[in-house]
SEMI-119272 format. One line per field, with one value per residue (C-alpha): x, y, z; residue in three letters; residue number from 1. Coordinates in nm, 4 decimals. Layout:
BEGIN
X	[X,...]
Y	[Y,...]
Z	[Z,...]
residuo	[ALA,...]
num	[NUM,...]
//
This chain:
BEGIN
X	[8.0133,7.8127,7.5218,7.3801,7.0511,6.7407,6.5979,6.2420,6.3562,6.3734,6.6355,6.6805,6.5141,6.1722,6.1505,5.9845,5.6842,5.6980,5.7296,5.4091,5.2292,5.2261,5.1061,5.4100,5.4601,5.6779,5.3470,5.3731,5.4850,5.6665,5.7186,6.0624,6.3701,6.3088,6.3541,6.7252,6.8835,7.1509,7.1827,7.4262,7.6711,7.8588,7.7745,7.5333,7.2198,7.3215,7.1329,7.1669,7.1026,6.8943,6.6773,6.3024,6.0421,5.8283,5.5159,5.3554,5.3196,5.7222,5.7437,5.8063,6.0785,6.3998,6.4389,6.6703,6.6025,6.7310,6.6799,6.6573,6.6146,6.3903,6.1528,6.2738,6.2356,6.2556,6.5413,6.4399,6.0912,6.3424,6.5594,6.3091,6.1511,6.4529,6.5142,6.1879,6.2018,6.5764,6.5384,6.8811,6.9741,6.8825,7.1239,7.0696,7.0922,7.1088,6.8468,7.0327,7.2456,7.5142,7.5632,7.4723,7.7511,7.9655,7.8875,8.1305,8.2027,7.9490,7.6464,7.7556,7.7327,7.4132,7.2839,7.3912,7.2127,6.8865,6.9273,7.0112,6.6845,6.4591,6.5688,6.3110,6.0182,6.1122,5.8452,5.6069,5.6842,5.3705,5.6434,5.7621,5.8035,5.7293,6.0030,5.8451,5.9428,6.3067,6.5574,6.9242,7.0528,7.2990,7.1295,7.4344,7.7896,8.0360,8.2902,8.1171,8.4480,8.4676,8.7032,8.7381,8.8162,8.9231,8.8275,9.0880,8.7881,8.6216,9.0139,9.0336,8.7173,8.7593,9.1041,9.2726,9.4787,9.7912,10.0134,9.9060,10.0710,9.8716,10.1765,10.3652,10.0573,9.7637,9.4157,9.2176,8.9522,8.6988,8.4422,8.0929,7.8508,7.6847,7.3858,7.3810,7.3641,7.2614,6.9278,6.7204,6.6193,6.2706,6.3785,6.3792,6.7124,6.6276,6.8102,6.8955,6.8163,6.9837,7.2208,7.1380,7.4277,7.3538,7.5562,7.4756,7.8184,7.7016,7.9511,8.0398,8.0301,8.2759,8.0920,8.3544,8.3194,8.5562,8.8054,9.0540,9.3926,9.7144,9.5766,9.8137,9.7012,9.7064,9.4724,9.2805,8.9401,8.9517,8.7803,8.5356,8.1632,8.0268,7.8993,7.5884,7.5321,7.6414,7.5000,7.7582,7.5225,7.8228,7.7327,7.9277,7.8490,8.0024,8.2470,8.5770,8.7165,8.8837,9.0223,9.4357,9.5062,9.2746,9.2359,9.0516,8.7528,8.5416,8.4606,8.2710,8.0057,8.0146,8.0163,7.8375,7.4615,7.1515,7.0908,7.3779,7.4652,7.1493,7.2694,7.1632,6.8799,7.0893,7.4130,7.5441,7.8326,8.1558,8.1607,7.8454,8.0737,8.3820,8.6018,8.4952,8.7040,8.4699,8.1597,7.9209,7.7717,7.5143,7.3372,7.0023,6.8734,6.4992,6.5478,6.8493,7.1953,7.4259,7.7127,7.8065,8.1449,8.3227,8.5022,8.8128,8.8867,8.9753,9.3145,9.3029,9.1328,8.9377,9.1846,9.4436,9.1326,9.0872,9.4333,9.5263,9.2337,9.3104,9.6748,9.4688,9.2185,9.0418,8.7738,8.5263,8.2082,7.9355,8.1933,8.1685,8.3567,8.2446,8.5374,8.4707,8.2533,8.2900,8.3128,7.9662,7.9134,7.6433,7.9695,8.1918,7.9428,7.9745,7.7130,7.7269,7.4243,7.2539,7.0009,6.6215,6.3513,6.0855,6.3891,6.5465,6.8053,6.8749,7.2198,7.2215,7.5021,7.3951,7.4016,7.3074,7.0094,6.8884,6.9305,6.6574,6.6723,6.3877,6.5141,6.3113,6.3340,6.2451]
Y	[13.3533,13.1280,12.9248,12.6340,12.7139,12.5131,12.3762,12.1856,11.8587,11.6920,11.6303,11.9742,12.1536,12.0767,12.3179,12.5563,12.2687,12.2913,12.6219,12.6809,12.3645,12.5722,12.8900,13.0696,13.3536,13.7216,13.8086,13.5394,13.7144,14.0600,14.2116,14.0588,14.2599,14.4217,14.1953,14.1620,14.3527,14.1640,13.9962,14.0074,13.6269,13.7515,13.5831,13.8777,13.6888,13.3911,13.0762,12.6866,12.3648,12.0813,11.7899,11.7436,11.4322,11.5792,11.3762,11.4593,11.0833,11.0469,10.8376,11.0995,11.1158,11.3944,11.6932,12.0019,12.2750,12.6115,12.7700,13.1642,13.2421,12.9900,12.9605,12.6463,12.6714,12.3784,12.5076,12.3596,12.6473,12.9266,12.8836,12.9098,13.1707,13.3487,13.3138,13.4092,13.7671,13.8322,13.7322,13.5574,13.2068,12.9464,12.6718,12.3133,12.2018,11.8604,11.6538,11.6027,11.7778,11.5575,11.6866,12.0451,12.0663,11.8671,12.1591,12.3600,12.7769,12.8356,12.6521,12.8380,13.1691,13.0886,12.9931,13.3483,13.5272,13.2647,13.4482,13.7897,13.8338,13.6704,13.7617,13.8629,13.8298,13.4247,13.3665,13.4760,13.2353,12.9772,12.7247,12.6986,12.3734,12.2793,12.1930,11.8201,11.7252,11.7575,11.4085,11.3967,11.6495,11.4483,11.1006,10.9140,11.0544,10.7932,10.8468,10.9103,10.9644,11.0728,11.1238,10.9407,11.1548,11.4784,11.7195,11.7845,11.7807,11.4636,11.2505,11.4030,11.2151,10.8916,10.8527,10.8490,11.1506,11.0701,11.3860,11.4441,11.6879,11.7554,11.8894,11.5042,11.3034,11.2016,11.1941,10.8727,10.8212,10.5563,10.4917,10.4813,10.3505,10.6143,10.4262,10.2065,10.4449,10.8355,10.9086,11.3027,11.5262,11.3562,11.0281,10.7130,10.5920,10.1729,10.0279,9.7111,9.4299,9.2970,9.6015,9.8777,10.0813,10.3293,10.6674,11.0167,11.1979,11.5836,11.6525,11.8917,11.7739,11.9243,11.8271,11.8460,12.0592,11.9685,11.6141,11.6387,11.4232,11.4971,11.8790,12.0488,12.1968,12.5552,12.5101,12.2473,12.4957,12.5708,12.2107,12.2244,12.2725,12.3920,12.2267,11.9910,11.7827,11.4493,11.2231,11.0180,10.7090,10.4975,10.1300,10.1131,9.7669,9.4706,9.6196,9.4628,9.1623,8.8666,8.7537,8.7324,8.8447,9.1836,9.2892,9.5611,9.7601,9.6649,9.9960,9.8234,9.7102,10.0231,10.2405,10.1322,9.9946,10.1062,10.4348,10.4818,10.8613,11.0687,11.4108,11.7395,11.9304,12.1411,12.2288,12.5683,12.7215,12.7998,13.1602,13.1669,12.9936,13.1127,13.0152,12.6160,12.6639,12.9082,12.7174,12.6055,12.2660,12.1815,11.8421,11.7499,11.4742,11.5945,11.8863,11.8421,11.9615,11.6688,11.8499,12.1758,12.2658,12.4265,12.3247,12.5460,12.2437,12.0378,11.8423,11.8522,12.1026,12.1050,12.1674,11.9508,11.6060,11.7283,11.7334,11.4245,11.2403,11.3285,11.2065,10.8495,10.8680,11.0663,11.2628,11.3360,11.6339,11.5835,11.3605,11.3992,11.4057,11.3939,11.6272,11.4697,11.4859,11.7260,11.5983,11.4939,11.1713,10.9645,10.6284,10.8772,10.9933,10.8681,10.6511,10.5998,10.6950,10.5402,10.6445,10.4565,10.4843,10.7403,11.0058,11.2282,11.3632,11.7206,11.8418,12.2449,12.4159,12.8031,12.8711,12.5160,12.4205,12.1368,11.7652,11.5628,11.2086,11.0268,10.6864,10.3728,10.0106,9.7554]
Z	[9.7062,9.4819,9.6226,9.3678,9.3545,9.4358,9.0752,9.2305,9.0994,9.4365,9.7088,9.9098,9.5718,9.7126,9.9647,9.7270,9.6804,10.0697,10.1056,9.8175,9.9936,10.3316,10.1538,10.2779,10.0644,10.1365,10.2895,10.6100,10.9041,10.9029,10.5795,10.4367,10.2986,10.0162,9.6550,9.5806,9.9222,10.0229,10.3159,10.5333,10.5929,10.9115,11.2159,11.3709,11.5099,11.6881,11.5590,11.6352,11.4274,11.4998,11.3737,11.4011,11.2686,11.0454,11.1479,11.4966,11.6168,11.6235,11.3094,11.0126,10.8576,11.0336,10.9106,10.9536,11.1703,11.1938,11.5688,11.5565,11.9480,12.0949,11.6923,11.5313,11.1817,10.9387,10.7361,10.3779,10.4126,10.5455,10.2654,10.0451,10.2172,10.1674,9.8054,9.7516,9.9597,9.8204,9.4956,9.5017,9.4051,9.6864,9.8204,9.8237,10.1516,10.2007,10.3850,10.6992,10.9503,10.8457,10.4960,10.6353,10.7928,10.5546,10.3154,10.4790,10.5141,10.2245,10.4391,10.7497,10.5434,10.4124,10.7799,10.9213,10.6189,10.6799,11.0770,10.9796,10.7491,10.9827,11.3166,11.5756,11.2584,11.3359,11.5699,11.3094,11.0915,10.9754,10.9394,11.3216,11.4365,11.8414,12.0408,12.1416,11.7989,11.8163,11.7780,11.8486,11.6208,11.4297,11.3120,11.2978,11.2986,11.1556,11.4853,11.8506,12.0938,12.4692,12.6986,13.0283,13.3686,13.1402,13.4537,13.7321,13.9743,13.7981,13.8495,14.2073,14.2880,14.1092,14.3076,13.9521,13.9621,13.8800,13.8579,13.4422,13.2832,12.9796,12.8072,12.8265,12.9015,12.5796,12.6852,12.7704,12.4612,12.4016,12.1791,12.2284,11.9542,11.7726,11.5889,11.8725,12.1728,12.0327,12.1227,12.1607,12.4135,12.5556,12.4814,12.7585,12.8317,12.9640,13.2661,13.1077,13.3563,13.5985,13.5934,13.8939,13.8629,13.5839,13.6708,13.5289,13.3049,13.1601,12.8958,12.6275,12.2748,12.0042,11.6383,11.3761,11.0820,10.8464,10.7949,10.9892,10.9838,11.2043,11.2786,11.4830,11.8436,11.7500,11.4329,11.5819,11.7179,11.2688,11.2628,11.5175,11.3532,11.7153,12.0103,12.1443,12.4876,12.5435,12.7933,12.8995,13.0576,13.2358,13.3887,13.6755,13.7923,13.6851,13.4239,13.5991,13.4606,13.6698,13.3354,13.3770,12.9811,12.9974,13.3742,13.4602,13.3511,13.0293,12.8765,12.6351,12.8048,13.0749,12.7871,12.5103,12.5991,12.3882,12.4450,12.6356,12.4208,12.4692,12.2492,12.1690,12.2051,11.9487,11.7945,11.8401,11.6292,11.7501,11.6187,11.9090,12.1357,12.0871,12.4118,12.4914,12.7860,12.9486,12.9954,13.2576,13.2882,13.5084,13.6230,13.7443,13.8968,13.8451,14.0503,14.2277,14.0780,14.1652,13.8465,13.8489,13.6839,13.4163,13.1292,13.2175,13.4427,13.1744,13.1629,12.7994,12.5899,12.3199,12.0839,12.2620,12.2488,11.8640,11.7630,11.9509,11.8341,11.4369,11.4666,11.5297,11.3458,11.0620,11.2066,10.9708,10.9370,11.2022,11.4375,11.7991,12.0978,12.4173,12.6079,12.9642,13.3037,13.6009,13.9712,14.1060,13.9810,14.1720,14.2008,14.3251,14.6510,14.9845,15.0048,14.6092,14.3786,14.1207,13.8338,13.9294,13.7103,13.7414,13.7294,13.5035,13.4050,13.2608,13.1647,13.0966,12.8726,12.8282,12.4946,12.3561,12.5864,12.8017,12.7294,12.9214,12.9466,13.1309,13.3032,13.2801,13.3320,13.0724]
residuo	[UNK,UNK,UNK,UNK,UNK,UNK,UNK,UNK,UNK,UNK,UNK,UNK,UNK,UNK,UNK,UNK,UNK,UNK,UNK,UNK,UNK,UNK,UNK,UNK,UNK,UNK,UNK,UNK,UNK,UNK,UNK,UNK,UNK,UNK,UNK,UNK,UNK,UNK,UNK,UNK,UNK,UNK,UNK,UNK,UNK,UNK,UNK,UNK,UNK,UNK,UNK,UNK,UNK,UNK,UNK,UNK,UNK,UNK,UNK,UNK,UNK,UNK,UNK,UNK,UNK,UNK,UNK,UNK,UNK,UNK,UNK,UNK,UNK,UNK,UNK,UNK,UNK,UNK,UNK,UNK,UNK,UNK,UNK,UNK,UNK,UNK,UNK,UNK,UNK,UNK,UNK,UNK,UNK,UNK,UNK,UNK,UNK,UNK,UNK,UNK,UNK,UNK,UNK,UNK,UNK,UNK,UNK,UNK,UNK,UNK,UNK,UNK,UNK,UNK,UNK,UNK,UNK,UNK,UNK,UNK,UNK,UNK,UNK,UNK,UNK,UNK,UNK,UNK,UNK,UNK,UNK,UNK,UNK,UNK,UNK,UNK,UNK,UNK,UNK,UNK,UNK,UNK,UNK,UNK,UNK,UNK,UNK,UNK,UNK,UNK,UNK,UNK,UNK,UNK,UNK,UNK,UNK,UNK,UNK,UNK,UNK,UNK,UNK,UNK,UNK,UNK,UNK,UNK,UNK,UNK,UNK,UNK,UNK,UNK,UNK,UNK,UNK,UNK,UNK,UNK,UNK,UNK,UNK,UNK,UNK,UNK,UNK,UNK,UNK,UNK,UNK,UNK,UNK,UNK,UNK,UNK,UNK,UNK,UNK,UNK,UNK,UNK,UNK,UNK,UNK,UNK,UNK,UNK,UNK,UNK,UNK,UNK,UNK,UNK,UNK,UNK,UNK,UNK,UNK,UNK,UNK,UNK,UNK,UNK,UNK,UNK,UNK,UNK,UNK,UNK,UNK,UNK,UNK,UNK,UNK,UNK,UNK,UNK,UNK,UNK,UNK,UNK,UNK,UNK,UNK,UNK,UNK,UNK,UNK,UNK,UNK,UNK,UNK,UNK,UNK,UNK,UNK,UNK,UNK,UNK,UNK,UNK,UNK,UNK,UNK,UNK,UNK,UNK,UNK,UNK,UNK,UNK,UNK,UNK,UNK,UNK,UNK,UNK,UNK,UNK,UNK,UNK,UNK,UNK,UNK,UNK,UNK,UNK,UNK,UNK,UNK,UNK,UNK,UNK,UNK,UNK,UNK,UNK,UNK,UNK,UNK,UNK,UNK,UNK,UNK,UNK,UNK,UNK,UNK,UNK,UNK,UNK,UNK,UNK,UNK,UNK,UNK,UNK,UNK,UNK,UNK,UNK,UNK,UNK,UNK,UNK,UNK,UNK,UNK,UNK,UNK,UNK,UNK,UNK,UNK,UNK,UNK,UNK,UNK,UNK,UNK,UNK,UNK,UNK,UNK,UNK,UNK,UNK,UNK,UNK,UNK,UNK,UNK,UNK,UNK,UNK,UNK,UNK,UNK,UNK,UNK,UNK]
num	[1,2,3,4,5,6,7,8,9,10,11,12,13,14,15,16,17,18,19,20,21,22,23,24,25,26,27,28,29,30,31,32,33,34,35,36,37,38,39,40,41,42,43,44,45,46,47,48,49,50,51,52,53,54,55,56,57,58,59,60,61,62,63,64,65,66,67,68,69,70,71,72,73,74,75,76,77,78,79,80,81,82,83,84,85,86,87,88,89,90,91,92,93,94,95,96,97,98,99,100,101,102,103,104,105,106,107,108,109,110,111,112,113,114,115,116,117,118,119,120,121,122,123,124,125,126,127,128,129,130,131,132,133,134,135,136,137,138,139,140,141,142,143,144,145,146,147,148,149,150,151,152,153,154,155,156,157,158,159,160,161,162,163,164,165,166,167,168,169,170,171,172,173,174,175,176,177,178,179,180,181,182,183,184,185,186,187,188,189,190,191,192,193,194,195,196,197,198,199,200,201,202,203,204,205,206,207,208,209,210,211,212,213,214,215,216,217,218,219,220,221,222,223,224,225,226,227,228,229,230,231,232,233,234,235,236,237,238,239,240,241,242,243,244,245,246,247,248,249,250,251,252,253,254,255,256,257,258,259,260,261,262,263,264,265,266,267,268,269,270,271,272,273,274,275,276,277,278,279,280,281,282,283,284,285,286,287,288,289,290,291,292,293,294,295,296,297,298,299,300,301,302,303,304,305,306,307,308,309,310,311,312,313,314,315,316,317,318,319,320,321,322,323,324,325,326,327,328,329,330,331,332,333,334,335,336,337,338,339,340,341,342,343,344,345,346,347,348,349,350,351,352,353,354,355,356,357,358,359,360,361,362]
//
């Protein structure tokens, strides 16, 4: 494999005037591999993606991270870091998770060998970056899908099971807006006013890896990049319309609100992942779990929301799609339950992390 190497012109080439700036030499940490060992580009220490402002106060500019166990690394130094140890060539990532993963199998091979060398030695690292500092991971995806009442348990309770047979039957999507509506881990999601209804949806999101255009079912998982957490933040009052030409529920304005698609804290790979159908997903309410399913009660699976989605659409590198809720919903209870501010909420996928969303009212 041949990586294009970093040339310190600019772009992704100056990590090595970051890495030099820090004063991170071979010497930082644990003693690296020796010069010109190679490394190993098999996925053998699990790692996970993410983004990160580079400026304390909240206002530098994002970055992209590299998370080796619970060190986040800003991936620009480790690169460099190790070139430097390996002697090799370096590769010019680009300056966003976006165009990381648009790079393809040669990024992902470069990632594992960036987690292979460092492995436990991670946490020693001067260029660590503190978790406080982490924004949505992917700042914006061009396409931000989900799917509505994907979960047997989740239709059950809604009263709109219908007798689906996933084999005859497409899945419900909808758009949400991505630039409009993503937000990170930590960040206030705003109960607009006027509007008390604000429900909590924990959901698996499926990040695309590579374009994807009429991809049948069985080769549909070769596509998926890996996986994040999707806040599904659902306005349940008010969305019905009265008007004879489009009766029935406005999934724009349910669906779509600022901030409405809290996301992340991280992306994990799919080779870390490997069965999306065998995952827990747990909601909080501050401390009270009000969600807790799996995804092997989807309706449609992963690859079935991925390959029908593709046969409308183009779905491009860094897409998302939000693959549904579990039962548990607060519209759903008997009395229903609604989001107030002062609370939180905390969706939990082992293996990817916790999303936190504090609610507020402007």
């Amino acid at each position: 494999m041949r990586y294009r190497p970093i040339d310190g012109t600019g772009g992704a080439g100056s990590a090595v005037a970051l890495l030099l700036g820090l004063g991170l030499t071979s010497g930082c940490g644990a003693p690296g591999a020796p010069e010109g060992d190679p490394v190993s580009a098999a996925p053998e220490t699990s790692w996970r993606l993410a983004t990160y402002r580079s400026s304390d106060t909240g206002d530098g500019d994002p970055r992209p991270a590299i998370v080796i166990g619970d060190t986040i690394l800003d991936l620009a130094a480790a690169e460099a870091l190790l070139a430097s140890e390996t002697g090799g060539s370096g590769f010019d990532f680009a300056a966003d998770l976006l165009g990381v993963i648009g790079h393809g199998e040669a990024a992902t091979e470069r990632l594992n060998q960036i987690a292979n060398h460092f492995g436990e030695r991670a946490a020693g690292l001067r260029f660590r970056v503190e978790a406080h500092r982490l924004t949505a991971p992917l700042l914006y995806p061009w396409n931000l899908l989900a799917a509505a009442a994907n979960y047997q348990s989740h239709a059950a309770e809604m009263d709109v099971a219908r007798g689906i047979d996933p084999d005859r039957d497409a899945p419900y999507l909808f758009a949400k807006s991505p630039r409009s509506g993503i937000i990170g881990t930590g960040e206030t999601y705003f109960i607009p006013r006027g509007r008390e209804r604000i429900d909590w949806e924990g959901e698996l999101g499926v990040v695309i890896g590579r374009t994807a255009r009429r991809v049948p079912r069985e080769e549909a998982l070769d596509y998926v990049f890996g996986y994040t957490i999707v806040f599904d933040v659902s306005d349940r009052g008010g969305r019905f319309r009265d008007d004879p030409m489009f009766p029935g529920p406005d999934w724009f304005s349910g669906k779509s609100g600022d901030r409405a698609a809290p996301m992340g804290p991280m992306i994990t790979p799919r080779a870390f992942l490997p069965d999306p159908q065998a995952l827990r997903i747990v909601t909080r309410v501050d401390d009270r779990i009000v969600q807790d399913g799996s995804t092997a009660d989807m309706i449609h699976s992963v690859a079935h929301l991925v390959a029908y989605a593709s046969e409308i659409m183009t779905l491009h590198p860094g897409d998302v799609i939000a693959t549904g809720t579990p039962d548990g919903v607060g519209s759903a209870r008997n009395p229903p339950e609604f989001l107030s501010p002062g609370e939180t909420v905390h969706i939990e996928v082992p293996g990817i992390g916790t999303l936190s969303t504090p609610i507020d009212a402007r």
